[in-house]
C-alpha positions as CSV (number, residue, x, y, z in Angstrom):
1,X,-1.8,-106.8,-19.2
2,X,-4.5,-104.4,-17.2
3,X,-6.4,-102.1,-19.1
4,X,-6.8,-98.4,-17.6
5,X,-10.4,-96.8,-17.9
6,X,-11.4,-93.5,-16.4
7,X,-12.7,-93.6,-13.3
8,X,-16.6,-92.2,-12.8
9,X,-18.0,-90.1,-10.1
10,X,-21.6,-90.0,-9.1
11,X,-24.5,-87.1,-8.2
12,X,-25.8,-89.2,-6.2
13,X,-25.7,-87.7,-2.3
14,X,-26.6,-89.3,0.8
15,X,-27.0,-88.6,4.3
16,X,-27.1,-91.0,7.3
17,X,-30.5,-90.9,9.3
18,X,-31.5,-92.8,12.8
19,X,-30.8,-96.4,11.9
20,X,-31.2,-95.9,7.9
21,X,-29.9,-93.7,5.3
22,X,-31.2,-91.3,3.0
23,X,-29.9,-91.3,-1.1
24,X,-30.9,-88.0,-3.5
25,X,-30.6,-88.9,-7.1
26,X,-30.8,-87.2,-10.3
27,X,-34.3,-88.2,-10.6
28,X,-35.8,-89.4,-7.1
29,X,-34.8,-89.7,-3.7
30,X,-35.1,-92.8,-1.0
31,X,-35.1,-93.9,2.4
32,X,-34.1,-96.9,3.8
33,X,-34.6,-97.9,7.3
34,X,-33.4,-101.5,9.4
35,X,-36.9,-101.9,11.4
36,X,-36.8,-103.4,14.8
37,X,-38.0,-107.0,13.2
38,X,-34.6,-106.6,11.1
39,X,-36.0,-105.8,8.0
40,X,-35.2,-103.0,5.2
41,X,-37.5,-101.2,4.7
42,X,-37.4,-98.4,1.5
43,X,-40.1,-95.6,0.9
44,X,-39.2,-93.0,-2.1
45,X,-39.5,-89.0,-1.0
46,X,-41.9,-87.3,-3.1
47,X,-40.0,-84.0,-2.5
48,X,-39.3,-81.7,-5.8
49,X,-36.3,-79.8,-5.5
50,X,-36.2,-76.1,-5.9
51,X,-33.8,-76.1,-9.1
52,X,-36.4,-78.6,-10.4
53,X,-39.0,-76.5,-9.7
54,X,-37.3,-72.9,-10.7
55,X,-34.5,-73.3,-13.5
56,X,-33.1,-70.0,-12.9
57,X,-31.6,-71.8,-9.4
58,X,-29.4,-74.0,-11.6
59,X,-26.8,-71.2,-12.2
60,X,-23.7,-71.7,-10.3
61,X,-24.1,-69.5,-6.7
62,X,-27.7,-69.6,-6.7
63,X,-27.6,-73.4,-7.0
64,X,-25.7,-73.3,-3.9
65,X,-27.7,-71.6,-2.0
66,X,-30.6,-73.7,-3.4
67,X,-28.8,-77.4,-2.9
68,X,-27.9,-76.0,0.8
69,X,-32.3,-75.4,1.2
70,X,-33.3,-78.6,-0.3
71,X,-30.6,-80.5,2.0
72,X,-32.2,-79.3,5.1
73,X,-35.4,-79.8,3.9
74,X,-35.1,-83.6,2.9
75,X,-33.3,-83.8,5.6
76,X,-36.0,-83.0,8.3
77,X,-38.4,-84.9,6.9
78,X,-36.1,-87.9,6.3
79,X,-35.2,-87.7,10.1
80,X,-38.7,-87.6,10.8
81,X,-39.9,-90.8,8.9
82,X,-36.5,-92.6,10.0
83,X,-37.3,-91.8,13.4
84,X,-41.1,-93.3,12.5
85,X,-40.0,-96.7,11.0
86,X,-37.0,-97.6,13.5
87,X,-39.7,-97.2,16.4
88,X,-38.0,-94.5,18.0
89,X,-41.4,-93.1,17.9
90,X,-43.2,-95.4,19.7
91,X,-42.3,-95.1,23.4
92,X,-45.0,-94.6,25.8
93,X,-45.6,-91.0,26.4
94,X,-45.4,-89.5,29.9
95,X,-48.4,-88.2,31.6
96,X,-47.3,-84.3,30.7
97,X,-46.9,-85.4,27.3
98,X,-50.2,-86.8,27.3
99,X,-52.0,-83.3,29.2
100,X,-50.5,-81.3,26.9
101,X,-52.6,-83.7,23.5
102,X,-55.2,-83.4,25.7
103,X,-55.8,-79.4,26.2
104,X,-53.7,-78.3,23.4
105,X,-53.9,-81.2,20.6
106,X,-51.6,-81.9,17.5
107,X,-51.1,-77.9,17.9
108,X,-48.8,-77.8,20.6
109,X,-46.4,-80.1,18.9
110,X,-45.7,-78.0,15.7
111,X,-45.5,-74.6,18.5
112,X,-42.4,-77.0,20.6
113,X,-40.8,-77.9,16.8
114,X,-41.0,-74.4,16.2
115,X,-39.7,-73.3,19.6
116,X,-37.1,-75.8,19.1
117,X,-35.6,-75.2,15.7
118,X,-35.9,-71.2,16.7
119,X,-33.6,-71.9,20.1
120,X,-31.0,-74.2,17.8
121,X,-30.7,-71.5,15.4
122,X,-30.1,-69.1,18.3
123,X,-27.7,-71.2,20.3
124,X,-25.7,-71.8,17.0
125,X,-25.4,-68.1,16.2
126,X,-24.4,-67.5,19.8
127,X,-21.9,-70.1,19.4
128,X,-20.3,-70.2,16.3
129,X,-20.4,-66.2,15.7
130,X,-20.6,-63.7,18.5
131,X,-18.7,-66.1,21.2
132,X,-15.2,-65.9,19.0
133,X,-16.0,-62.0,18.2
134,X,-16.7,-61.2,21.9
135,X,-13.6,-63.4,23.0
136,X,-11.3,-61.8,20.6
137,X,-12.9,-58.3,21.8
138,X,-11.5,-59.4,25.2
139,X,-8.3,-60.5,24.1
140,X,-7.5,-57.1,21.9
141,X,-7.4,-55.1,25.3
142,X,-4.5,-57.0,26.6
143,X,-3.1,-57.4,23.1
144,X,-4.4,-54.5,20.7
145,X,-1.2,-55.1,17.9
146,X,-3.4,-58.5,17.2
147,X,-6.1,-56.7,15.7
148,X,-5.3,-58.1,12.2
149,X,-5.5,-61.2,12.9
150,X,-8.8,-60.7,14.2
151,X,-10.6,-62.8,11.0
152,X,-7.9,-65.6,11.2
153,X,-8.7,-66.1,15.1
154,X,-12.5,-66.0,14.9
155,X,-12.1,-68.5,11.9
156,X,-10.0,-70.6,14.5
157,X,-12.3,-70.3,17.4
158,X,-15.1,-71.6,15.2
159,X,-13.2,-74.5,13.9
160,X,-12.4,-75.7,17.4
161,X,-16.1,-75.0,18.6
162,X,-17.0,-77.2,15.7
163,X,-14.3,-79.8,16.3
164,X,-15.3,-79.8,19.7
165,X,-19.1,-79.9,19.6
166,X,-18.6,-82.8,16.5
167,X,-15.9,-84.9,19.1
168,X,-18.7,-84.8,22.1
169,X,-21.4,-86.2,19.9
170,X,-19.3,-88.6,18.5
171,X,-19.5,-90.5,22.3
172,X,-23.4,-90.1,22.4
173,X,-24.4,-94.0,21.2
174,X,-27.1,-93.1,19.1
175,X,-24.7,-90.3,17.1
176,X,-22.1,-93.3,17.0
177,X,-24.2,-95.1,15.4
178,X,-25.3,-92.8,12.8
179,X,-22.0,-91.7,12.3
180,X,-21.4,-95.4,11.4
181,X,-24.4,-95.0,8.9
182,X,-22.5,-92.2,7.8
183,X,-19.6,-94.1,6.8
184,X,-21.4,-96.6,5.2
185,X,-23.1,-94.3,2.4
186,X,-19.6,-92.9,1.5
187,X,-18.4,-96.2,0.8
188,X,-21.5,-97.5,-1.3
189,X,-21.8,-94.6,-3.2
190,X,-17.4,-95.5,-3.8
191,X,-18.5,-98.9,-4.5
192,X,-20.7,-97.3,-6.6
193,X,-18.6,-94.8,-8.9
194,X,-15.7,-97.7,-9.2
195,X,-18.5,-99.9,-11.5
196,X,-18.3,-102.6,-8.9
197,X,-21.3,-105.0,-7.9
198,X,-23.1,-103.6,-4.7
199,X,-22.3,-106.2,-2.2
200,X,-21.6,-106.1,0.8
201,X,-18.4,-108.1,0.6
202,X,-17.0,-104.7,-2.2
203,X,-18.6,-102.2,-0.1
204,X,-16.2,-102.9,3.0
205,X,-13.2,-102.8,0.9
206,X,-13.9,-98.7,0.2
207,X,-13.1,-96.1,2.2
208,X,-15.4,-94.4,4.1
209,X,-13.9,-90.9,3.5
210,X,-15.6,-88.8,0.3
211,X,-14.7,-85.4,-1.1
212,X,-18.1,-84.7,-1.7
213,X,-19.3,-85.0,2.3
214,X,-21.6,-82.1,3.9
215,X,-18.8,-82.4,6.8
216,X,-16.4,-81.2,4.3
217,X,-18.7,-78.6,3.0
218,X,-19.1,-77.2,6.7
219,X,-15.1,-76.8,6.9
220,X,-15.0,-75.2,3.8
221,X,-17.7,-72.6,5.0
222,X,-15.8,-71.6,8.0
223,X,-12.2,-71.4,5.9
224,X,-14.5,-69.3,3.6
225,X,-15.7,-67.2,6.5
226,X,-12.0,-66.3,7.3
227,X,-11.4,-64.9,4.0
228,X,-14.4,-62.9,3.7
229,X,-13.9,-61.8,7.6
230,X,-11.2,-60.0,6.4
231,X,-13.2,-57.5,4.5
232,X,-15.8,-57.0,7.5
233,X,-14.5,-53.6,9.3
234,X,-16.9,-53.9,12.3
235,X,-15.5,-54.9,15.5
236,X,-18.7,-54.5,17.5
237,X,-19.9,-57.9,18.4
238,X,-23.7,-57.3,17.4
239,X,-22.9,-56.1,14.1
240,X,-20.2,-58.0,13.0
241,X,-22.4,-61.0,13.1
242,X,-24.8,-59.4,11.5
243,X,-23.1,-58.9,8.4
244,X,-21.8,-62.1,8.7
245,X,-25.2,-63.9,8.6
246,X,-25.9,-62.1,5.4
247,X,-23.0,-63.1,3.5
248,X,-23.7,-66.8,4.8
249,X,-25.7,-67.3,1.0
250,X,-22.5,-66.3,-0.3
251,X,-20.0,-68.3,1.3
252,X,-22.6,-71.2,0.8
253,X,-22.8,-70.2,-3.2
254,X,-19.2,-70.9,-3.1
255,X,-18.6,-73.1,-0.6
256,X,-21.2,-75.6,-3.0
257,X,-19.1,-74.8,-6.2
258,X,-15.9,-75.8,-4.3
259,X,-17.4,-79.4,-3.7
260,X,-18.6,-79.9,-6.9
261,X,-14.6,-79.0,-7.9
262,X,-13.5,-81.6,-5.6
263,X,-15.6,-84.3,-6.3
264,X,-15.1,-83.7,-10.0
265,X,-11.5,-83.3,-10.2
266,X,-8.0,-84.9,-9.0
267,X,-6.0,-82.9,-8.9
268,X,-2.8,-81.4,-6.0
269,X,-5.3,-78.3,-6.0
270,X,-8.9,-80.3,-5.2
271,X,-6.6,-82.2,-3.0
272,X,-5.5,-79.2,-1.0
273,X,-9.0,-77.5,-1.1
274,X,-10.1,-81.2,0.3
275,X,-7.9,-82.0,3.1
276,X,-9.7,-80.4,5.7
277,X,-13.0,-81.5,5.4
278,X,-11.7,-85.6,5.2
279,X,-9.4,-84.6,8.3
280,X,-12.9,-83.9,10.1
281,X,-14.8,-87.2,8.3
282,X,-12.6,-89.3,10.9
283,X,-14.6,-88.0,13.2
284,X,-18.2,-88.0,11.7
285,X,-18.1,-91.3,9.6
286,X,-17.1,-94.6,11.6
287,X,-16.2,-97.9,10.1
288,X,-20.0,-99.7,9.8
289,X,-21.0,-103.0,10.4
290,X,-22.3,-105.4,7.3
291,X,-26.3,-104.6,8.5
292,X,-25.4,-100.9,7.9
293,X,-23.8,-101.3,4.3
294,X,-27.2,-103.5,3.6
295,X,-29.6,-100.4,4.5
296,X,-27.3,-98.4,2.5
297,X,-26.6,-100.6,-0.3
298,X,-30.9,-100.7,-0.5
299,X,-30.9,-97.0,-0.6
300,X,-28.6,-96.5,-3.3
301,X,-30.5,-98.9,-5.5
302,X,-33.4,-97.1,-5.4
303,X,-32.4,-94.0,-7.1
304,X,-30.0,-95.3,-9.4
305,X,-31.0,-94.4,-12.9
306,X,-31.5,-97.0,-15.3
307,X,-29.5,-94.4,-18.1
308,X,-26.5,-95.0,-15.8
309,X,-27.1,-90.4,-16.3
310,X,-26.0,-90.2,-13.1
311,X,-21.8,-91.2,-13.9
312,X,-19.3,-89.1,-15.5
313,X,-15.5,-89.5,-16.1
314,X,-13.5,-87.8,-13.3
315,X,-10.7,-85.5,-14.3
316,X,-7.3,-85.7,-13.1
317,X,-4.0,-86.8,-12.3
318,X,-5.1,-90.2,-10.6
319,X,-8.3,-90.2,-12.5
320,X,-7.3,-93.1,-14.7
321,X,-6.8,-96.8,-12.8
322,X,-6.2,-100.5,-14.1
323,X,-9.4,-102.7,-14.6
């Protein structure tokens, strides 16, 4: 007769980089990269996080707000030494590229990242909060008895800009194919919290559709943004999202909390809260080949304590299942 034991969840976290994947443990982090010979190769990130580094950022909110930092942090300078190792680096440079090293030297390439990152900011502020303010603006002087449902609609405009802008990249090769990278780190790290073997031939089996996904903590943000939207009383365009970039630490406090709920409960309620953000994962994680579950599988090995610390018994309805 099966046994039942409780099933374990992980605080482990990954994120799928250009042709590897990065893993953040409890105690170190890891890249893994396929190089072009075909080999893994794994460096460890020597990056403290900021709740390590001040305590008082491991209260709930503020470690939010903190987790949301570190991600984009790691995350740049994963990207970077992904983009290193897989030789996307290593294409000839054009002759402008090579003028502008010759006048202006490394200088000139931190001012364009700069540049860069300050235009992608821009273009998503422009996008995902004063487009849906200033169309709604537009649509209240034909139809002024909608004014309130103005946070509902914004919240709705933003959703499909997001759904929109994730569908588009999703036929972009490269995207594809981290999208597929994607996939495989939920279903390692699922592999992972079931006690199973990393193998390749288990790994497959999993789903590649996690709880704990940053694509589900994007939705969450923007179902988050309704909610609070409704206590904004500013119609003007300019000041509306102002405000609304304020309380973005806010809804990412909360927004965090929510995820940790999620990933450690089962329950009709996590399941509700969850929904929306594994609708979206169908889009942003792809079925991956087995020489994708290998980079990830290497990754995940890497910052797996030896204390098994990392595992602890899920809560829930379906939380128990037979061995």
């Amino acid at each position: 007769m099966p046994r039942e034991k409780t099933k374990q969840i992980t605080t482990i976290g990954g994120q799928a980089l250009i042709e590897g994947i990065l893993m953040r443990g409890p105690k170190k982090s890891a890249v893994a990269v396929r190089l072009e010979d075909g080999t893994i190769d794994t460096e460890e990130m020597g990056c403290q996080s900021l709740r390590e580094k001040y305590p008082v950022l491991r209260w709930p909110l503020l470690r939010g707000v903190a987790g949301f930092i570190d991600s984009l942090r790691f995350s740049y300078q994963a990207l970077e030494l992904s983009a290193e190792k897989s030789g996307l680096e290593e294409e000839e440079p054009s002759k402008f590229d090579r003028w502008l090293e010759r006048h202006f030297g490394g200088k000139i390439v931190n001012l364009i990242m700069i540049v860069g990152m300050a235009l992608g900011v821009a273009l998503a502020i422009a996008l995902f909060f004063l487009l849906p303010t200033w169309l709604f603006n537009l649509f209240l002087l034909a139809v002024p008895e909608a004014a309130p449902w103005r946070s509902v609609a914004e919240g709705v405009m933003r959703m499909l800009l997001l759904l929109l802008y994730v569908l588009f990249c999703s036929f972009v090769p490269s995207i594809h194919r981290m999208f597929q990278y994607h996939g495989a780190e939920h279903k390692t790290i699922f592999c992972y919290e079931n006690q199973e073997e990393l193998t390749v031939e288990n790994v497959r089996r999993h789903t590649r559709f996690h709880p704990r996904c940053g694509t589900s903590f994007m939705v969450i943000m923007i179902l988050l943004g309704i909610v609070i939207g409704f206590f904004i009383p500013f119609s003007n365009v300019f000041l509306r999202t102002l405000v609304k970039i304020l309380c973005i630490p806010v809804v990412v406090g909360i927004g965090f909390e929510l995820i940790r709920l999620c990933g450690k409960y089962d329950n009709w309620l996590t399941r509700v809260i969850a929904a929306p953000g594994l609708w979206m994962q169908r889009i942003t994680t792809k079925e991956p080949d087995d020489s994708m579950i290998e980079v990830a599988i290497a990754s995940l090995k890497e910052v797996i304590p030896e204390n098994g610390e990392d595992l602890v018994p899920q809560k829930g309805e379906r939380a128990k299942k037979s061995a």
